[in-house]
C-alpha positions in Angstrom: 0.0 0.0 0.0 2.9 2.4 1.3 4.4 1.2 -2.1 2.0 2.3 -4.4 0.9 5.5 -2.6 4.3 6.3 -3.4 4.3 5.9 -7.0 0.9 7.4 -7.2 2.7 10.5 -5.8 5.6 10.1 -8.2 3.3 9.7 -11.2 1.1 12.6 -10.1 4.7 14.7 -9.6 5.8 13.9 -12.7 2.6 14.8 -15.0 2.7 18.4 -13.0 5.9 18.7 -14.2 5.2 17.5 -17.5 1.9 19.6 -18.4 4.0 23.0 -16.7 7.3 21.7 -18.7 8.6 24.8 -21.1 8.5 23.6 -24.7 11.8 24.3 -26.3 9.9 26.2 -29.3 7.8 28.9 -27.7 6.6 32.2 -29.3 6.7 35.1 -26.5 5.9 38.5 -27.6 4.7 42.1 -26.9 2.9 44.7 -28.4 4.6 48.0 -28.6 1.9 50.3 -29.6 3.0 53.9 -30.9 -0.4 55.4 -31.1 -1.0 58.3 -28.7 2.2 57.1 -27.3 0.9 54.3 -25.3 3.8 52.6 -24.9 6.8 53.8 -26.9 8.2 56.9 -27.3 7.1 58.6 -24.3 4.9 61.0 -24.7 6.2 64.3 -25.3 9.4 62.8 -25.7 11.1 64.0 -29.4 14.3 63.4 -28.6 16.1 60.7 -30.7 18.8 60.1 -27.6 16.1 59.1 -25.1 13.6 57.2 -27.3 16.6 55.3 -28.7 17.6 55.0 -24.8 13.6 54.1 -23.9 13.5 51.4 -26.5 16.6 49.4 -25.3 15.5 49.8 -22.0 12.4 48.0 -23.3 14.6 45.0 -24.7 16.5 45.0 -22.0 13.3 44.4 -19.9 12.0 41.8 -22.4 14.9 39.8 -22.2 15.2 39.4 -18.8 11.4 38.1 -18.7 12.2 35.9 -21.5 10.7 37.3 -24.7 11.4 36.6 -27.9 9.5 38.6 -30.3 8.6 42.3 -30.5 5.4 43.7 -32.7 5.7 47.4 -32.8 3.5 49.6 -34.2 5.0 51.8 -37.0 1.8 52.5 -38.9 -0.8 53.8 -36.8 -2.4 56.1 -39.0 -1.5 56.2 -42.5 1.6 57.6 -41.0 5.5 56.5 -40.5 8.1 55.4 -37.8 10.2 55.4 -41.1 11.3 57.4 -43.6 8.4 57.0 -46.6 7.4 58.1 -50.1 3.6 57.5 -49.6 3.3 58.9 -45.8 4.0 61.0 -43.7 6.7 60.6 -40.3 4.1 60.1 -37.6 3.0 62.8 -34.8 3.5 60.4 -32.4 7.6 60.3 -33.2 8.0 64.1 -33.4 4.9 65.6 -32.1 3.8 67.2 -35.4 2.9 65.1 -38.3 5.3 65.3 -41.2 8.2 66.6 -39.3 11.3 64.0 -39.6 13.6 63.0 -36.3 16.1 65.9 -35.3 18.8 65.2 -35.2 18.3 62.5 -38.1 17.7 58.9 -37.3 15.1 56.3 -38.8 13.7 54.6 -35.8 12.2 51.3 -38.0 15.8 50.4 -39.0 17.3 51.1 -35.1 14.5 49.0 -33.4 14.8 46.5 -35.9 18.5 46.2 -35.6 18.3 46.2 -31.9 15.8 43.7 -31.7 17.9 41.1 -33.9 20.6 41.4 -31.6 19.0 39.4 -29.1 17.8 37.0 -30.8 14.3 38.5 -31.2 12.1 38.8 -34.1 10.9 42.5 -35.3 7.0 41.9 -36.6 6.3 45.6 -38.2 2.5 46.4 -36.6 0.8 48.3 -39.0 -3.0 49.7 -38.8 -4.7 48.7 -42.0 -7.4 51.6 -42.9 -6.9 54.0 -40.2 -6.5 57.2 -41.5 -6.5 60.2 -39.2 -6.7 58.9 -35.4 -9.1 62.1 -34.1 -10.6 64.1 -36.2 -10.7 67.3 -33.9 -7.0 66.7 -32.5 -4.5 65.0 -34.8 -2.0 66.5 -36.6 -2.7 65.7 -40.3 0.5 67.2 -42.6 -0.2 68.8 -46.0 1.0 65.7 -47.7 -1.2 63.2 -45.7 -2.8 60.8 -48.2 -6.6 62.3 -47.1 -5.7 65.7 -48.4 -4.4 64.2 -51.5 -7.1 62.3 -52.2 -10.3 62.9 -49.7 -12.4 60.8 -52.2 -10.7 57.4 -50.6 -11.7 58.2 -47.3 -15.2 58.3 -45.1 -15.5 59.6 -41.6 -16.9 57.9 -38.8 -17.3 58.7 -35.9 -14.5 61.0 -34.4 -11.9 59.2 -37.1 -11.2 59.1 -40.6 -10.8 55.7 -42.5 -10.1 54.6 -45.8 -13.0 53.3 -47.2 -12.6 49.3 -47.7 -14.2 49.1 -50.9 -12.1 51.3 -52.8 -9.5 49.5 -55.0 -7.3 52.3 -55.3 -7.5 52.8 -51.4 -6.1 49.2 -51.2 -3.6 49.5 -53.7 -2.6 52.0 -52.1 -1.7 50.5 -48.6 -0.6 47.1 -50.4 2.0 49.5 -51.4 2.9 50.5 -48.1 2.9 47.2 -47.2 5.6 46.1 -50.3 7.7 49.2 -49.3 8.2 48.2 -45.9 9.1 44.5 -46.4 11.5 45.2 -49.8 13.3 47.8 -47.5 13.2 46.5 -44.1 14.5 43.1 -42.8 11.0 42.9 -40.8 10.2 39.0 -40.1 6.7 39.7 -40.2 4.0 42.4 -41.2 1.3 42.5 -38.4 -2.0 43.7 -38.5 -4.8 44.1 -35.9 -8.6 44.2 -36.0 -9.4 47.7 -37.4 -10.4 46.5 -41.1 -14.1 47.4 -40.6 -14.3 49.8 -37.6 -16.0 48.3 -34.4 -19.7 49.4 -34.8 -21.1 52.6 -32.9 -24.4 52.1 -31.6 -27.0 53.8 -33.7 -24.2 54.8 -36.3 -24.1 53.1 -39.9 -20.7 52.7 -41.4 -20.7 55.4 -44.2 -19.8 53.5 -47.7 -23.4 53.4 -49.0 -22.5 55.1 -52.0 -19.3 52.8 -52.3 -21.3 50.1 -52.1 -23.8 51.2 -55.6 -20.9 52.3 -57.5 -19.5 49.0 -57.4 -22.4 47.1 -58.7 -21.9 44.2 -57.2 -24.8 41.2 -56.8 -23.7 40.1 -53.3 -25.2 41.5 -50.0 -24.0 44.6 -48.3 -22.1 42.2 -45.5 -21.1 39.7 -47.7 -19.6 42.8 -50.2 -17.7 44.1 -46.9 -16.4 40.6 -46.2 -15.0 40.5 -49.9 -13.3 43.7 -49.9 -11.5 42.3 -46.6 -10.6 39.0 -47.9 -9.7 40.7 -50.8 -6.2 43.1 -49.4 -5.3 39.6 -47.2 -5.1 37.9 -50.6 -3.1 41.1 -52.4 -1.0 41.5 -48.9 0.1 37.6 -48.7 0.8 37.2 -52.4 3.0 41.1 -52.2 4.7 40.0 -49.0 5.9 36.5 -50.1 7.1 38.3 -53.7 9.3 40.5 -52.0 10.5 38.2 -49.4 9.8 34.7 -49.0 10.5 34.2 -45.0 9.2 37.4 -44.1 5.7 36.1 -42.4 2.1 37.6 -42.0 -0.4 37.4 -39.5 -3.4 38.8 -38.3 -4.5 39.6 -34.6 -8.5 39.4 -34.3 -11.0 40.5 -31.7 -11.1 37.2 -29.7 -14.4 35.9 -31.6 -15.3 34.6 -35.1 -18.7 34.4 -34.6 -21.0 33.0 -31.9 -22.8 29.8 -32.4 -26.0 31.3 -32.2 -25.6 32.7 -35.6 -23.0 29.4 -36.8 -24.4 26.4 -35.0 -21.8 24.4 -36.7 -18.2 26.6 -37.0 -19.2 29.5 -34.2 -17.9 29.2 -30.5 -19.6 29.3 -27.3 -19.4 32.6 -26.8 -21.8 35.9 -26.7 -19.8 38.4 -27.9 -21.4 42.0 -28.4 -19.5 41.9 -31.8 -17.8 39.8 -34.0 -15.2 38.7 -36.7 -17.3 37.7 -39.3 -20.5 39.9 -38.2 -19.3 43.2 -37.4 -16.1 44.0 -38.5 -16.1 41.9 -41.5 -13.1 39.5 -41.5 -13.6 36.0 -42.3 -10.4 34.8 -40.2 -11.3 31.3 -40.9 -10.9 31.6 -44.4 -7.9 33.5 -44.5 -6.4 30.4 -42.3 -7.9 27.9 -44.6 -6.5 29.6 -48.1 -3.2 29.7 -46.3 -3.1 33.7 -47.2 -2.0 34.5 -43.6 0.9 32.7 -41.5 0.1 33.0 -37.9 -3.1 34.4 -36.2 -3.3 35.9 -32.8 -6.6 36.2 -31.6 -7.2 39.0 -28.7 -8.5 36.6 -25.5 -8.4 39.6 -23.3 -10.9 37.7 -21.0 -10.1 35.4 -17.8 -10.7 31.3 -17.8 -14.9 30.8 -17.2 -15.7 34.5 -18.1 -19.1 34.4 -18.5 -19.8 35.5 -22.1 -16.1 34.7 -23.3 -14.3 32.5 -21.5 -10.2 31.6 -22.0 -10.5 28.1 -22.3 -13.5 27.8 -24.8 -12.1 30.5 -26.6 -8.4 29.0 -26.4 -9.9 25.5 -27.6 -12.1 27.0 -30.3 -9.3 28.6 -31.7 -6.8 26.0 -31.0 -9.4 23.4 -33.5 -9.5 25.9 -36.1 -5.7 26.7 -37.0 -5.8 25.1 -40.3 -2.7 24.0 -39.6 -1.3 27.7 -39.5 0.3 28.8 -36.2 -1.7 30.4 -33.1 -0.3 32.7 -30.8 -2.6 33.9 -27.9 -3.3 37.5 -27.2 -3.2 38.1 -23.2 -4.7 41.1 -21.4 -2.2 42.2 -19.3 -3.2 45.3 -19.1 -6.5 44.4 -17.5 -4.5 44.1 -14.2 -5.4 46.6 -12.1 -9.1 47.3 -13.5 -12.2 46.6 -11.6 -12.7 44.1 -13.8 -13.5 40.7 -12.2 -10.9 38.3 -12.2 -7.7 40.4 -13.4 -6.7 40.6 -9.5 -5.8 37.2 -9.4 -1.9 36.7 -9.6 -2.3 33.4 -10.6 -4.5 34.4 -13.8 -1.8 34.7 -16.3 0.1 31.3 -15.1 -2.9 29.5 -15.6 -3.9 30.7 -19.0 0.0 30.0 -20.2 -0.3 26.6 -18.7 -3.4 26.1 -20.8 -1.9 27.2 -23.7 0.6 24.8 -23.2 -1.5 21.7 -23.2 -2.5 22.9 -26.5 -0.4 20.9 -29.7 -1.9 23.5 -31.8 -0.8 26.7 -29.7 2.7 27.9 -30.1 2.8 30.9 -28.3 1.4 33.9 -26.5 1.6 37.8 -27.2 0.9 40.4 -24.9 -0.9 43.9 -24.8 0.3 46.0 -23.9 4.3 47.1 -23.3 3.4 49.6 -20.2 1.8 47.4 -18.4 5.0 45.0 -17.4 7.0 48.6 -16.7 4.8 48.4 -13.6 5.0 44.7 -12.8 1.0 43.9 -12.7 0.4 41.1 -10.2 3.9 40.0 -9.9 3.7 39.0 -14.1 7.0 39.9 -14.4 8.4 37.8 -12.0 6.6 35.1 -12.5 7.9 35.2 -16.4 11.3 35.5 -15.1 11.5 32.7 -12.6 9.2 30.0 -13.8 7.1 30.1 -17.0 9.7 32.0 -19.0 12.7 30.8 -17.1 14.2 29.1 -19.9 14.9 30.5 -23.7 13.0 29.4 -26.1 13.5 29.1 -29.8 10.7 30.8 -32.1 8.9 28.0 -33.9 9.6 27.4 -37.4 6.8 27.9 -40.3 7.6 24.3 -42.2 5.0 25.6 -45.4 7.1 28.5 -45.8 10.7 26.9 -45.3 11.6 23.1 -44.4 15.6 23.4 -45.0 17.8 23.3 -42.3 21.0 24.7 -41.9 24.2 22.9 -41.9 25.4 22.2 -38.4 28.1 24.9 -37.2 31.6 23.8 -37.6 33.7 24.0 -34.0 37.1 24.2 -33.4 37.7 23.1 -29.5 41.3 23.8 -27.3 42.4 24.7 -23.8 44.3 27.5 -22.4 46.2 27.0 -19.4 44.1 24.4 -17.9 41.2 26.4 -16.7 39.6 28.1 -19.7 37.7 26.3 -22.7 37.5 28.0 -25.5 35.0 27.1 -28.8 35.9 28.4 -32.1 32.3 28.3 -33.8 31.6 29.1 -37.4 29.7 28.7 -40.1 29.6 25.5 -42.5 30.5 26.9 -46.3 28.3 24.1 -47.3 25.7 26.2 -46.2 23.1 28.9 -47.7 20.5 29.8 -45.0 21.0 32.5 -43.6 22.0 32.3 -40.0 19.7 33.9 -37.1 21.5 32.7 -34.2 23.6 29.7 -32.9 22.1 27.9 -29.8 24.5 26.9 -27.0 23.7 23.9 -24.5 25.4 22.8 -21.8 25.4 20.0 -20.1 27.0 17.5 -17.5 29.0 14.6 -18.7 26.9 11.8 -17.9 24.1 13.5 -19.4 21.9 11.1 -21.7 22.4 11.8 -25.2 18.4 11.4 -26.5 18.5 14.6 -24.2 20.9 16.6 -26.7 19.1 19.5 -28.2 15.3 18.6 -26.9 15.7 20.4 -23.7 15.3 24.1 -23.3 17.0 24.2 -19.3 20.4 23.0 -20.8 20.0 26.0 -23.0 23.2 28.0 -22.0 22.9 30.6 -24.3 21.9 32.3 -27.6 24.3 34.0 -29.8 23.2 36.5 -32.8 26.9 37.0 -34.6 26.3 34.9 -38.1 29.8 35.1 -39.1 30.6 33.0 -36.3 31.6 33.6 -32.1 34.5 32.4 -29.7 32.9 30.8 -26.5 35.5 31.2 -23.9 34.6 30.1 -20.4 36.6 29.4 -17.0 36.2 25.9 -16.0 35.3 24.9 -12.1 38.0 24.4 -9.9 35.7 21.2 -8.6 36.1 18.0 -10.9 33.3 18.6 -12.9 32.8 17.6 -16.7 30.6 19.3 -19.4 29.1 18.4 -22.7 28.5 21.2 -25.3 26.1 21.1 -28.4 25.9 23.9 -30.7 23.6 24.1 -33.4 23.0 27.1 -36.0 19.0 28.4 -36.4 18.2 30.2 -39.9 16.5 32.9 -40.7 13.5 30.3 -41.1 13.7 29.5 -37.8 15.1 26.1 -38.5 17.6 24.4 -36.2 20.8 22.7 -37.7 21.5 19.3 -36.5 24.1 19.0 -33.5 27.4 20.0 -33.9 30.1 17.2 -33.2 29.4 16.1 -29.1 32.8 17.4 -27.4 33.0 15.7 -23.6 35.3 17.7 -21.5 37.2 15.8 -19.2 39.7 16.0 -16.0 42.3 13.1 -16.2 44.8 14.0 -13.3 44.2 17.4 -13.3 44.4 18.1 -16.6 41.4 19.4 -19.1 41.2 17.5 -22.3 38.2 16.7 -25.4 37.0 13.5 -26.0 34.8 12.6 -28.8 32.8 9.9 -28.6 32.4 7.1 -30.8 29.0 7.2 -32.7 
């Protein structure tokens, strides 16, 4: 009895430990959002010194809660965080729409550069149709795209759109779109859920007279929903022209549609609005053509909310990938509301280790940047000491790019008995670019099925493609190490292991022995 109480409790132990486990291939990113300064620059803050200063401070931040990926927002509204020919620098850089960074500096090409050189990936966030943010209070420069031409543009509400149905309108931002990714190395273009404004009671979206002029036989809604699938087709098919590996994905309001109006496809939900009903995007047929790469739908609710709760949501979405990626929008910023639920520390936790259950899931993104510079609910430590404790390695897109690289080449010695150095470079062989090589660590007697598979033996990550020296003292107690390197591409795709050097102490004395295979 006392026996098998005992392995009851081991069994038990070890399936906690297994379910809470961090996967070696884990998206983890944040939403940076520029407009009305929300999270980066400051506002009121022009000067390039400090937002270049503010932004690393971000990474620095990032990277000690173990993030990987960063989605900023460079096109709020039909403006720039870049230097463009179709728009204008953005208000929320410089404080006045139009005017460029004084002294000189193009903030896309800085974040971006400073991003990669941690190992994290740069999605370009960019607004779709918004066009002028507030009416009443936004700067709008004299060579803003609704002064040049007004007749691509309806107002609702306090803001200014372009109007969905107008080809040249979406010709125009698919132009954006190609300028960014044939300039930029962005890894992904990003878009939210502002293709169709959210509706305003009482208020009809204005594009009546769109809608006649283009003589179409299909419904008003159904017209709408074409006009949206529509730029995702011209957006996937420009993005993968320009650069194959540069990826595109779409973050929705958390709901497709409620069941009561899809009995078959729709979720248990009873959402206000919706995807498909109210803002006019079809996600599931975006992730069915394969037009987009990753979706990230918006579950800014806690588990067993009572209209749109986590798990349902989490499971709905996780059964209706398409076999595209998922990456799950938390609402960190709820902390602190009066909202029910967001007081619980232990909210976040539980809706990663949901997530992780989940085959389909890869990964989580989070809204918004300020809210982690206050540390809601202990989040931040929690990241750092548990669920992000480990690094993880963004998870390759096979469809897109299967090939992996060639395994690094090392070059191993010893200098004066105490330091190991590793000469690591590139195999000519190979063609794929390199993103980073990925370092593990591990004890001498470590299993070898273990090699590569677990993220805790993960010493380090290192962005210099070229290739790196590893120097590192060795103990002074008789301990031996293993070290695996392997070289991830641009495609996110790990290399096989590098040759297994064991390090050993014979008498003192540090040498390399390579096993036999």
């Amino acid at each position: 009895m006392i026996r098998s109480t005992f392995l009851f409790s081991l069994i038990t132990v070890l399936s906690v430990q297994f379910l809470n486990a961090q996967p070696k291939y884990e998206f983890r990113g944040v939403w940076i959002a520029t407009v009305n300064n929300i999270d980066w620059p400051a506002g009121g803050v022009t000067d390039p010194g400090q937002q270049k200063a503010d932004y690393i401070r971000l990474l620095d931040m990032y990277e000690k809660n173990g993030m990987n990926a960063m989605i900023v927002q460079v096109r709020p509204a039909a403006d720039a965080f870049y230097p463009s020919q179709y728009e204008p620098w953005s208000q929320w850089l410089t404080g006045v729409q139009g005017k460029p960074p004084s002294p000189y500096y193009d903030p896309l090409q800085f974040m971006i550069e400073e991003t990669h050189k941690r190992g994290m990936e740069f999605h370009a966030w960019l607004n779709p149709y918004r066009a002028v943010h507030n009416i009443g209070s936004s700067s709008v420069a004299e060579n803003h795209i609704t002064r040049i031409h007004p007749e691509w543009f309806v107002t609702y509400g306090d803001k200014k759109y372009f109007d969905p149905g107008n080809k040249e309108a979406q010709n125009f931002v698919v132009n954006v779109v190609r300028d960014i990714v044939k300039r930029y190395d962005v890894d992904a273009i990003h878009m939210d859920d502002y293709f169709y404004p959210y509706r305003i009671p009482g208020k009809e979206f204005p594009d009546e007279a769109s809608y006649k002029k283009s003589g179409s036989l299909l419904n008003k809604d159904d017209w709408r929903r074409s006009n949206t699938d529509s730029i995702i087709k011209a957006l996937s098919l420009v993005i993968k022209q320009e650069k194959k590996l540069c990826r595109f994905g779409i973050s929705p309001f958390s709901v497709w549609r409620n069941n009561d109006k899809d009995s078959v496809r729709g979720s248990d939900s009873r959402s206000g609005q919706t995807n498909y009903d109210d803002l006019y995007a079809d996600i599931l047929l975006w992730l069915q053509k394969g037009w987009i790469d990753y979706v990230t739908p918006q579950l800014y609710f806690t588990i067993g909310h009572p209209k749109v709760d986590y798990a349902k949501m989490l499971d709905w979405w996780s059964r209706n990938s398409y076999g595209r990626h998922v990456y799950i929008g938390h609402g960190v910023y709820k902390a602190g509301t009066k909202e029910a639920g967001w007081d619980n520390p232990n909210e976040i936790p539980n809706q990663i280790k949901l997530l992780r259950r989940n085959p389909n899931v890869q990964g989580s993104i989070y809204f918004s940047s300020v809210s982690f510079q206050r540390n809601p609910n202990g989040w931040n430590d929690s990241l750092q000491n548990n669920y992000y404790k480990y690094p993880a390695l963004l998870p390759p897109m096979r469809w897109i790019d299967n090939e992996k690289p060639w395994p690094p080449i090392v070059e191993k010695e010893i200098d004066d008995d105490s330091i190991i150095q590793l000469k690591v470079k590139p195999d000519p062989r190979n063609h794929i670019p390199i993103k980073y090589y990925v370092v593990y660590q591990y004890a001498a007697d470590s299993h070898s099925e273990t090699f590569g598979n677990v993220p805790q033996y993960i010493s380090r990550l290192i962005t210099t493609p070229d290739g790196f020296k590893l120097k590192e003292p060795l103990s002074s107690k008789h301990f031996s190490y293993r070290y695996v390197i392997t070289a991830v591409g641009k495609n996110n795709n790990e290399s096989d292991l590098s040759e297994i050097a064991i390090l050993v102490q014979p008498n003192g004395k540090w040498n390399f022995y390579t096993p036999h295979p």
